[in-house]
LUMDOKOL-252560 format. One record per residue (C-alpha): residue number from 0; x, y, z. Coordinates in steps of 0.001 Angstrom, whole numbers, plus 524288, in hexadecimal, padded with zeros to 5 digits. Each point is the difference from the previous one (the first is absolute). Layout:
! LUMDOKOL-252560
(gupa NUM, (X, Y, Z)) ...
END
This chain:
! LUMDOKOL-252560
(gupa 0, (AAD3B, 8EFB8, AB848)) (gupa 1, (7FCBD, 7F23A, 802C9)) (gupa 2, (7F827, 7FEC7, 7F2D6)) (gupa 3, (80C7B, 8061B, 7F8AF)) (gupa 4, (80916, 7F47C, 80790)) (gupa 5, (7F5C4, 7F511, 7FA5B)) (gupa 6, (80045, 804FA, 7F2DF)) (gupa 7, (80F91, 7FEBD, 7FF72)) (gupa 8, (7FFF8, 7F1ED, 806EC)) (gupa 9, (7F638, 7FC6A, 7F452)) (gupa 10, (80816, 806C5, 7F7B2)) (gupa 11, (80C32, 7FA25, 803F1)) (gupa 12, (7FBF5, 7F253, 800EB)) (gupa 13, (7F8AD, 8023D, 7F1CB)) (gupa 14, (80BFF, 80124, 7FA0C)) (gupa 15, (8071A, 7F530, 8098C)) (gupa 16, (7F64B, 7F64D, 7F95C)) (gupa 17, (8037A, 8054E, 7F0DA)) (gupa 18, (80E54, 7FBC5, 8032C)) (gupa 19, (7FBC0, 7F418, 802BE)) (gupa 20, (7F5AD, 7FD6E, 7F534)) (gupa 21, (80824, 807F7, 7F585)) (gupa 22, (80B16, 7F5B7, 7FCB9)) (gupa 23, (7F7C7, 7F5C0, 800D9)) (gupa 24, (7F6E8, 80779, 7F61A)) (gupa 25, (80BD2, 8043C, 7F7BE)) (gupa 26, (8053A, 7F0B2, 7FE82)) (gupa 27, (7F288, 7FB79, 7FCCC)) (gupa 28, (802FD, 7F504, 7F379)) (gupa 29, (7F862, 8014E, 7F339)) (gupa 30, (7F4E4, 7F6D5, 801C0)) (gupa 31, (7FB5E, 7F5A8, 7F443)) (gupa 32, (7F4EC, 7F5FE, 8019F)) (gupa 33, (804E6, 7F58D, 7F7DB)) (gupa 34, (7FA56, 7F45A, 7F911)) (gupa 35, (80CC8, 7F692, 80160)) (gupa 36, (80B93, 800A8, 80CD7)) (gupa 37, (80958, 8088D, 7F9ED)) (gupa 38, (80839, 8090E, 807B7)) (gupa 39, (7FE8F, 80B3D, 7F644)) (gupa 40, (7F343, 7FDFE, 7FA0F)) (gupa 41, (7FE80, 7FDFE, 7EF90)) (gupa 42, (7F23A, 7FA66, 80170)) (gupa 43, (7F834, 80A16, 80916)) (gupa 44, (7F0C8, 7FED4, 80241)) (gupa 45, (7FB79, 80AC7, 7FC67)) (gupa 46, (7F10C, 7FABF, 80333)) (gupa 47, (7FD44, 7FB78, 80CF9)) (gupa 48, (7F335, 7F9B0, 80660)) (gupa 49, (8000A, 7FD40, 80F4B)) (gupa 50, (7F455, 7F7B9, 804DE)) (gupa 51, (7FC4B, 8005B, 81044)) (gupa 52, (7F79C, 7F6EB, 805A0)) (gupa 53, (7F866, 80301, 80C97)) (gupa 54, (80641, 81015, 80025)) (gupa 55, (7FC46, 803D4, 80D1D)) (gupa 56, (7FC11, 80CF6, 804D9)) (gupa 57, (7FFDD, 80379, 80EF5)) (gupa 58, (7F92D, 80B89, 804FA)) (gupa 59, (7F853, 80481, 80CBE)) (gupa 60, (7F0CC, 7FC6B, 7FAD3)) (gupa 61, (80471, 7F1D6, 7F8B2)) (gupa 62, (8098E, 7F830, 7F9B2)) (gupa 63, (7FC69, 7FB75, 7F250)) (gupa 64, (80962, 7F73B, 7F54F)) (gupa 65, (7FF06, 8017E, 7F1CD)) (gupa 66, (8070A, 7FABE, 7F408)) (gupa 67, (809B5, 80749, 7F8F2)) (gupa 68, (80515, 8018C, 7F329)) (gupa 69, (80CC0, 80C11, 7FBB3)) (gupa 70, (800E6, 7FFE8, 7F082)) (gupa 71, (8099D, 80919, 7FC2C)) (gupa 72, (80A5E, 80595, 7F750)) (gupa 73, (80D04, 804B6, 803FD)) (gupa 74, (8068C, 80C96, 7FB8B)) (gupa 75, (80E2F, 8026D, 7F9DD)) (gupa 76, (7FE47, 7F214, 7F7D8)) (gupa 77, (80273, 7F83F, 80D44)) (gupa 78, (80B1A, 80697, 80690)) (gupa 79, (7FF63, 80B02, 80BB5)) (gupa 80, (80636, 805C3, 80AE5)) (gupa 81, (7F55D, 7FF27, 8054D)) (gupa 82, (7F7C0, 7F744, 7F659)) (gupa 83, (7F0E2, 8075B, 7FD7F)) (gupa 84, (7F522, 7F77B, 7FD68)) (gupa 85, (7F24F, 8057F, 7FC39)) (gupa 86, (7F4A8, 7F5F7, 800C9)) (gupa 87, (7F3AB, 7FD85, 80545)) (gupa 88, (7FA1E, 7F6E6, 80D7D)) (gupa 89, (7F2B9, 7F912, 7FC2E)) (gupa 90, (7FC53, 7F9CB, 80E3A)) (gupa 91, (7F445, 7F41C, 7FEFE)) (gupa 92, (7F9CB, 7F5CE, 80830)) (gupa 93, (7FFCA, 80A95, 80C76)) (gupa 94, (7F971, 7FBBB, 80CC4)) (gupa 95, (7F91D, 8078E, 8097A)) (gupa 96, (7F908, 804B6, 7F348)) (gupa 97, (8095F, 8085B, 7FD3F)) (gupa 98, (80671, 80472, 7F41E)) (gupa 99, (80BED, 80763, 7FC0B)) (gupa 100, (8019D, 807A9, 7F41C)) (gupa 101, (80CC5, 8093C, 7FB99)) (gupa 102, (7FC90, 80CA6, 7FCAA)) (gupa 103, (807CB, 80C36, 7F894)) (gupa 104, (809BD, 7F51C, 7FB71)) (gupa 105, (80A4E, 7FEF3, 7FCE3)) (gupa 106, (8046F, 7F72D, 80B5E)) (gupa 107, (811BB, 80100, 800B9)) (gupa 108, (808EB, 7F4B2, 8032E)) (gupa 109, (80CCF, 80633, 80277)) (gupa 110, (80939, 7F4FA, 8018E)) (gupa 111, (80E0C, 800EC, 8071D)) (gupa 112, (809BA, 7F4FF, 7FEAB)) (gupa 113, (80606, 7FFFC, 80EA6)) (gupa 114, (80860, 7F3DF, 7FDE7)) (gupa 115, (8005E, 7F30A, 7F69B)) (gupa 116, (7F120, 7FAC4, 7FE73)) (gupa 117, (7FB5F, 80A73, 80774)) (gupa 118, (7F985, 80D0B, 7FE5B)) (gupa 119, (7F66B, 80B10, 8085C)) (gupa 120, (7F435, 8037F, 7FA92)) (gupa 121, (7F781, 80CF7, 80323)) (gupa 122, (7F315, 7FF68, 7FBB4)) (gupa 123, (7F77C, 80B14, 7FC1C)) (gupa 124, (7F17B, 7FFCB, 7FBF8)) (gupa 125, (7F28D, 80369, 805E5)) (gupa 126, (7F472, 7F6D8, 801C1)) (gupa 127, (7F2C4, 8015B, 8025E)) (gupa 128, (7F9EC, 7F6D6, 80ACB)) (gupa 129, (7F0FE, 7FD1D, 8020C)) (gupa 130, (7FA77, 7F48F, 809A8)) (gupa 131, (7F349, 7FF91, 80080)) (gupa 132, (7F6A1, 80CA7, 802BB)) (gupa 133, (80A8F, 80698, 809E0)) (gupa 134, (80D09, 7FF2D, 7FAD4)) (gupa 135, (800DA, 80879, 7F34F)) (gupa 136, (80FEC, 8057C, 802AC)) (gupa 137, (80C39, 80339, 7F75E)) (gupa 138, (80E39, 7FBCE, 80463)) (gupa 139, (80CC0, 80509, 7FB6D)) (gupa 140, (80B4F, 7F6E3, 7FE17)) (gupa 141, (80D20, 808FB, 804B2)) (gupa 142, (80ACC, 7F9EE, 7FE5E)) (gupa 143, (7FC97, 7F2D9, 80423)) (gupa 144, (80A7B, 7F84D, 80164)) (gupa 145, (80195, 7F349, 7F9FA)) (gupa 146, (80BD3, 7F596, 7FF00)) (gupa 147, (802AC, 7F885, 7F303)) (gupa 148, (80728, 7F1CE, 7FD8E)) (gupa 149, (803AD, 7FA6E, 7F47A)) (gupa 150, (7FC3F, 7F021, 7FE9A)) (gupa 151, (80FB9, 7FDFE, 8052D)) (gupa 152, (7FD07, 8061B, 80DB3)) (gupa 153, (7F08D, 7FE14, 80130)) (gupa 154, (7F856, 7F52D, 80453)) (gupa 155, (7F722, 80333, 7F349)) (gupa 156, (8031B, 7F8F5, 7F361)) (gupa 157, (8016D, 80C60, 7F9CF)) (gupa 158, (804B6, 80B85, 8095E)) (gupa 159, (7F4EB, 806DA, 80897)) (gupa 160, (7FE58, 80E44, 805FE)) (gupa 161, (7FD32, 7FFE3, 80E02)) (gupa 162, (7F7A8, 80AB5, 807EB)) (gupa 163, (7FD24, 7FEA9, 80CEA)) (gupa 164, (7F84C, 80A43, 8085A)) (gupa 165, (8014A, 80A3E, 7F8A1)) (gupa 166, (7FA1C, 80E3D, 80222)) (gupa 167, (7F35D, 80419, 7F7BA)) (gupa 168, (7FD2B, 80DAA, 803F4)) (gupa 169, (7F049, 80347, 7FD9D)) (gupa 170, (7FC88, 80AC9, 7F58B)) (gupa 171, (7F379, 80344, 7FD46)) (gupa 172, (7F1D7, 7F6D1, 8057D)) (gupa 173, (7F595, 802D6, 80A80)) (gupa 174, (7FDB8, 7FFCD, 80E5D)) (gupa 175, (80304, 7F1C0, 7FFD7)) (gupa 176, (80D47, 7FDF0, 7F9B9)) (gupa 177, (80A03, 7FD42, 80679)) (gupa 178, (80A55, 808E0, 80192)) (gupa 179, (80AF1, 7F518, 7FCFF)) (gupa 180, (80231, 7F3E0, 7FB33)) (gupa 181, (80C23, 7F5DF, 800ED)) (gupa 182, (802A2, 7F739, 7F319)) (gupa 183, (80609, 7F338, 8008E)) (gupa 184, (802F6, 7F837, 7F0FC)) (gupa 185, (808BD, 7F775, 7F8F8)) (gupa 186, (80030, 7FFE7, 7F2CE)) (gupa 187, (804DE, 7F7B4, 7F741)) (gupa 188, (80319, 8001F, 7F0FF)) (gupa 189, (7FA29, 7F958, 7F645)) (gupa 190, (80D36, 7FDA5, 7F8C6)) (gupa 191, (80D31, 7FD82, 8069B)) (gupa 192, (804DB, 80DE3, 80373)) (gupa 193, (80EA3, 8025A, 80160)) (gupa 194, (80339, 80B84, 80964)) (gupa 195, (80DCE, 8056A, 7F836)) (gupa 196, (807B7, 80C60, 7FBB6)) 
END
């Protein structure tokens, strides 16, 4: 009896939270990357590259930074509700020797205008991790969350994307891998990149 009463609190509150996800979900705008400030987009990038210096991973064993670079196209010819990017991470100059390399790409953007110059981003891709002879470990990105500015509301020239200790959830490694990691990056575009509809 008890187990049937937590099953219909966790039911119950399950579908308290989709009320409260499901407008905002339903009023989500269409989402453009865009080359100039327009309102309404007519010059969308449809090719994006994001550079991160000094990436840093967190995780139980050691903490390591590596450089990062997102090149990527975007789907639907620049618009989306939300907008999907498919791309690719390269990571360099690691410390710790360490290095980082994305596996089973491609790696998704999925960017989510949430007001003017501003936009969520879920990231999802899988890396592969070695430092030194111990450390040979896979990590899923789910649904890490990022937050994007254009160059009108970031302290970047041209617009950044902002993640800060965000969940990497161990796949696949040996004895020594840690079962979680935490990821903290900002990256910034290479071009001025307008966050519009």
């Amino acid at each position: 009896m008890k187990r049937v009463k937590t099953v219909g609190l966790m039911a119950v509150l399950a579908l308290f939270a989709m009320a409260l996800l499901g407008p905002s979900l339903a009023m989500a705008e269409d989402t453009a990357l865009c080359e100039a400030d327009e309102e309404t987009c007519k010059s969308p990038t449809t090719h994006v590259h994001y550079l991160a210096d000094d990436m840093e991973v967190k995780t139980s064993a050691m903490d390591y930074k590596c450089d990062a670079l997102f090149l990527g196209d975007a789907l639907e010819e620049g618009l989306g509700s939300p907008l999907i990017i498919h791309g690719s991470f390269t990571y360099t100059s690691c410390n710790n020797s360490c290095t980082r390399t994305e596996e089973n790409g491609p790696a998704i953007l999925s960017f989510l205008k949430t007001g003017p110059e501003s936009a969520e981003v879920i990231t999802e891709a899988l890396v592969h991790v070695v430092c030194g002879f111990s450390i040979n470990c896979s990590y899923v990105f789910e649904e890490v969350l990022g937050i994007a500015t254009g160059p009108l509301s970031s302290s970047e020239n041209n617009g950044e994307l902002d993640i800060v200790e965000q969940f990497l959830n161990h796949e696949s490694g040996g004895l020594f891998c840690p079962k979680e990691g935490f990821l903290t990056a900002l990256f910034v575009p290479l071009s001025k990149t307008y966050i519009s509809s």
